[in-house]
N, C-alpha and C positions, 0 to 999 in steps of 0.2 A: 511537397512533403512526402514521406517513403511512407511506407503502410505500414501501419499497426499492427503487429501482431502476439500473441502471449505464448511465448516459451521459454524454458531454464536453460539455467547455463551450463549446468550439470545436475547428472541423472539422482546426486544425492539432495538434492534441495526438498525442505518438509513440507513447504506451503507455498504457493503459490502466487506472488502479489508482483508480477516481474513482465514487462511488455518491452519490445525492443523498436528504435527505430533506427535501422543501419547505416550510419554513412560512411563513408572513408575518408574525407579529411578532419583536419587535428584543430580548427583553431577554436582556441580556449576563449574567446569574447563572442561568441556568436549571437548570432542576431535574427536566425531559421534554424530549424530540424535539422538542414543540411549542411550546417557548418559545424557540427558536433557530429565526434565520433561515433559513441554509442549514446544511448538513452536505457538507462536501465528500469525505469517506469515512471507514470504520470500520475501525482497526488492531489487532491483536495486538502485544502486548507484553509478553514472560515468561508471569505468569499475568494480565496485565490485557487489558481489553479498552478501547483507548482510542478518543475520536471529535473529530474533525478536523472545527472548526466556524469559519463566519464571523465569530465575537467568541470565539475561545481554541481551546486544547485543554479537553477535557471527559474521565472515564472513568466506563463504563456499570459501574452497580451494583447496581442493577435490571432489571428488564423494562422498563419507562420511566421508568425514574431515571440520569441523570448527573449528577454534580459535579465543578464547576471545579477544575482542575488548575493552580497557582496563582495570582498574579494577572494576568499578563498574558492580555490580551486580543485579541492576535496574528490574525489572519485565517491560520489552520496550512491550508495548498495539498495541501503534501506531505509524507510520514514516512516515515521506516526508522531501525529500529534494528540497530545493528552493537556486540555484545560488551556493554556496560553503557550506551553512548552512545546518546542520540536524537539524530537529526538532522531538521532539518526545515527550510519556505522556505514564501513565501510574501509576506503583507506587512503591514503596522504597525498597529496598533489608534489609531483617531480620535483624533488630538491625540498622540498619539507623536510622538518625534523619530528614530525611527532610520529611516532610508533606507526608499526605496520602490521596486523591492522589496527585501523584506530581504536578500535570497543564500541561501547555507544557514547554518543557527546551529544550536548543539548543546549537550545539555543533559548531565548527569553526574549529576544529584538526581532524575534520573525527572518530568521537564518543570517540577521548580516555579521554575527558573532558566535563563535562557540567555545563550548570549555567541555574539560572530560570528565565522563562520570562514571563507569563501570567498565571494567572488564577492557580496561587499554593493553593494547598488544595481541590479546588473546582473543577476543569475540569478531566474526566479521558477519553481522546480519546482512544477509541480502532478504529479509524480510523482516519486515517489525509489524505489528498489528495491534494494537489499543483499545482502552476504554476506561473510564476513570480513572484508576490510578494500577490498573492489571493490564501488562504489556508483554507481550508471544516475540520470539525472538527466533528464527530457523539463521542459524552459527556453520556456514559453511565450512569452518576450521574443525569441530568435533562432527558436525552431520547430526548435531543433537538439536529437538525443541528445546528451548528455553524460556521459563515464566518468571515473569518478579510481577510480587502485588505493590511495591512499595515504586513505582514508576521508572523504573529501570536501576535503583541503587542497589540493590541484591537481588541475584538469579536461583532457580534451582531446576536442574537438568531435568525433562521428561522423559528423555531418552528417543529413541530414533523413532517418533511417532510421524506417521506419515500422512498429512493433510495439503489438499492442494488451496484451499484460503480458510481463515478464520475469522469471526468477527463479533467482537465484544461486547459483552454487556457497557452501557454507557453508565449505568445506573448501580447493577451486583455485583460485587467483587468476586469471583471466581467463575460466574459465571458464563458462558462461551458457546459458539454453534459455530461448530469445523464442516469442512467441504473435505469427500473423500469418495471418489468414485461415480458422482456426480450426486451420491447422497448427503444427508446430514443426519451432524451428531450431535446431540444437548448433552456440555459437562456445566454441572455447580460447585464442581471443586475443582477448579485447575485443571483437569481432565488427567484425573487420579484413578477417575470413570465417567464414562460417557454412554448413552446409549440414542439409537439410530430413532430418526423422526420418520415417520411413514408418510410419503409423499409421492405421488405418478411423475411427477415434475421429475427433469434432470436437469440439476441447477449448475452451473460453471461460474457462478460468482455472489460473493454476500458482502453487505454493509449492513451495519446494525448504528443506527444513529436513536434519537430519541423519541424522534414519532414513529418507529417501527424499524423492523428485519425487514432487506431488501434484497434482492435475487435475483439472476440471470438465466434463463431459462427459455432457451432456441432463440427466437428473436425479438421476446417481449422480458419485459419489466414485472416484477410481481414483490405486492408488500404482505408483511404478515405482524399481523400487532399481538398473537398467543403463542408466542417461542416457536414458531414455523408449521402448527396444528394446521392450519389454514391460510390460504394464501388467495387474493385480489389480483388480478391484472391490470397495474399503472398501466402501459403506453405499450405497444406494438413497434418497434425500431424497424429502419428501413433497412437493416440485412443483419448479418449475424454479429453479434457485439464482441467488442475486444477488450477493453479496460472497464471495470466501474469503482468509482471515486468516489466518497460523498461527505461532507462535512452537515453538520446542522441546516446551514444559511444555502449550500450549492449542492447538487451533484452532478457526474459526469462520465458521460462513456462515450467510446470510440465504435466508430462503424467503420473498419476498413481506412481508408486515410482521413478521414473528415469526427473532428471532436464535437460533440455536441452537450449541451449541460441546459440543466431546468435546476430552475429556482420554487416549484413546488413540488417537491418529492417526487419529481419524473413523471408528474401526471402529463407533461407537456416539454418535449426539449426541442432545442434552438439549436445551430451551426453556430458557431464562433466565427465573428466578422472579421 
């Protein structure tokens, strides 16, 4: 498997949720890393670990085994899930007829079907980030943040806000803690305004699930249950981390080629066999 790493695909992207893993050949049923093109990033979902690729969604079932996730062959940008729903954007698999780009579309079967819900033709998230029913959209087509509280059925522009991840209240509606510069920002409205949390930590990644805000921070883990006032050290990672994913029930990050994921809050994580 090619190595993990996090960078954009262009220098206008607002937030950051985008890992790549390179290969060069094409085919569309793969069954490793290395038989897909690109990989545009690896998501948590319940207990699955799913991966966001240039021909489909895929979920990892091995150490380097994925399988296609049904048939569509979708070029998947962006994901989040909110409550049972996936939503995602992106754009149309070769010889498709639906719009380019898609918008966002959302699935209720756990990706093996989708239909369209917002912003077809015109939206391409290459990033989405969630939490209850308030969903962050960075729309590489305007270069604009984009928020709906209503789970992605209407949007409203924030305009060119520049955050490198985001991550939501699972529980308040508007409220949010942006990555920007390696610091943080607490908004409780849609981030109409925000202001900086005072922390020595330099954090390079956040997941907000329900037992707590969770962080990346040099080569350890750290949780915070007072909106990022204070912060714990989960676990010590054996080198510098690359992706973090987290659902309720899993979460997950990348060290270099090798995924590993804990099933309690990353007090303890494992290598996928």
């Amino acid at each position: 498997m090619k190595t993990l790493t996090k960078k954009s695909h262009r220098g206008r992207f607002l937030f950051l949720a985008i890992a790549s893993l390179c290969g060069m050949s094409g085919v569309a049923n793969a069954a490793t890393f290395d038989s897909v093109s690109h990989i545009h990033h690896i998501k948590v979902v319940e207990k699955r670990v799913l991966v966001l690729t240039h021909e489909g969604l895929y979920e990892l079932v091995g150490k380097n085994n994925i399988k296609m996730i049904g048939k569509e062959k979708t070029d998947v940008m962006g994901m989040a899930s909110l409550g049972k729903a996936l939503l995602a954007s992106g754009h149309p698999a070769q010889g498709s007829k639906m719009p380019n780009p898609i918008g966002l579309i959302r699935s209720t079967d756990n990706g093996l079907s989708w239909k369209a819900l917002s912003l077809v033709g015109k939206a391409d998230f290459h990033s989405l980030e969630g939490g209850g029913t308030d969903l962050y959209g960075a729309d590489s087509q305007s270069g604009k943040l984009l928020y709906s509280k209503d789970s992605g059925k209407t949007w409203k522009s924030l305009g060119t806000k520049l955050f490198q991840d985001i991550a939501v209240s699972p529980d308040v509606s508007g409220t949010a803690i942006a990555l920007k510069n390696s610091q943080l920002f607490l908004t409780k409205n849609s981030f109409d305004t925000s202001n900086k949390i005072k922390s020595a930590l330099k954090f390079t990644q956040l997941e907000w699930r329900k037992s707590g805000l969770y962080a990346l921070s040099g080569k350890a883990l750290y949780k915070s249950t007072n909106l990022g006032k204070t912060w714990t050290k989960q676990s010590t990672l054996k080198g510098a981390p690359g992706i973090l994913s987290a659902s309720d029930q899993l979460m997950m990050v990348t060290v270099g080629n090798e995924i590993y994921t804990s099933t309690n809050s990353g007090k303890n994580f494992k290598g996928i066999a």
